[in-house]
N, C-alpha and C positions, 0 to 999 in steps of 0.2 A: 504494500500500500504506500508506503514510504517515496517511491521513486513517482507512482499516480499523482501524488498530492505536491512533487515538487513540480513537475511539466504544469498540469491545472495553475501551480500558481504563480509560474512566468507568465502564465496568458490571464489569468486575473490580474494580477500587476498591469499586464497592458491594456487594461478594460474589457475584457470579454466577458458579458455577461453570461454566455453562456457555460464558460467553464466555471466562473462563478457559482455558478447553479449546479453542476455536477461536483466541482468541489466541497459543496455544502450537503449536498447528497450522499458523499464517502465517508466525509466524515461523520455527519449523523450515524449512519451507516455502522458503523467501525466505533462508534461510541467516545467521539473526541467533540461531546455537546457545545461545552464553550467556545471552541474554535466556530461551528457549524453554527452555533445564535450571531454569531458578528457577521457572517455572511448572510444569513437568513434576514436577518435587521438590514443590513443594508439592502438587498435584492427587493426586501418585501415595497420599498418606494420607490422603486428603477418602474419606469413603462410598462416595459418590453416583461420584465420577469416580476412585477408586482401581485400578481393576483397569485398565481401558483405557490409565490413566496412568501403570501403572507399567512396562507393556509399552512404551510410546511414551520413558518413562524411558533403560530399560532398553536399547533399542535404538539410541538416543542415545549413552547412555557406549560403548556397544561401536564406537559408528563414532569417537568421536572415543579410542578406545581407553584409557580410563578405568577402569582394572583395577581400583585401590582401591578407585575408587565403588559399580563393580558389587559388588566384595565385602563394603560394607558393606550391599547394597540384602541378598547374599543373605544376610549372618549377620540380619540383619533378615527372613528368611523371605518374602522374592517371590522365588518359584519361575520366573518369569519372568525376572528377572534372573541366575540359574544357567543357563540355559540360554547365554544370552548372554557369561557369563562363562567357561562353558566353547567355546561357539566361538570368543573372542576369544583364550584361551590357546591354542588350538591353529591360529588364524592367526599368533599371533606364534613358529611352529614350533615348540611345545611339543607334538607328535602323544599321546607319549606319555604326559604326564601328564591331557592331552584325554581321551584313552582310559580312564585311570585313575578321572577324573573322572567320567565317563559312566557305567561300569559301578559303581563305588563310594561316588560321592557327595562332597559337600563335606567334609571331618573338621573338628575345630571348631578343631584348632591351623593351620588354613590362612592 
């Protein structure tokens, strides 16, 4: 993996988004998280690779349980990241405010 992630990151250095995005991919991947949220964070506002990356984002803080982050992805409006934010409140046994969430939505003093 080693020599993958050195090529990927000559041509991220030179701006390619798209190995950006496969880079972030390997690493996830391979369980080198930290590395993979800094590309993930930045891909998730690029154009070209924003929607796919903010899903990949997104699902990232919820696994490593990242409540804050998600809630600033969603006062930031990725719709993707509410979703996720609402099943992370309601694995950390918050049912009912889960619920609350679901049928009501984010309110902005959250």
């Amino acid at each position: 993996m080693g020599e993958a992630v050195e090529v990927l990151q000559v041509h991220v250095d030179n701006g390619d988004m798209y190995a950006a995005t496969l880079l972030a991919e390997l690493l996830t991947k391979h369980g080198r998280e930290e590395e993979a949220l800094e590309l993930w964070q930045i891909l998730a506002d690029d154009d070209e690779t924003g929607a796919y990356a903010a899903t990949q984002l997104a699902q990232l803080l919820a696994r490593q349980g990242k409540r804050k982050a998600l809630q600033v992805r969603v006062d930031a409006g990725d719709h993707g990241a509410a979703e996720q934010f609402i099943n992370l409140v309601a694995e950390e046994g918050l049912s009912e405010e889960a619920e609350r969430l679901r049928r009501y939505g984010l309110l902005p003093d959250r």
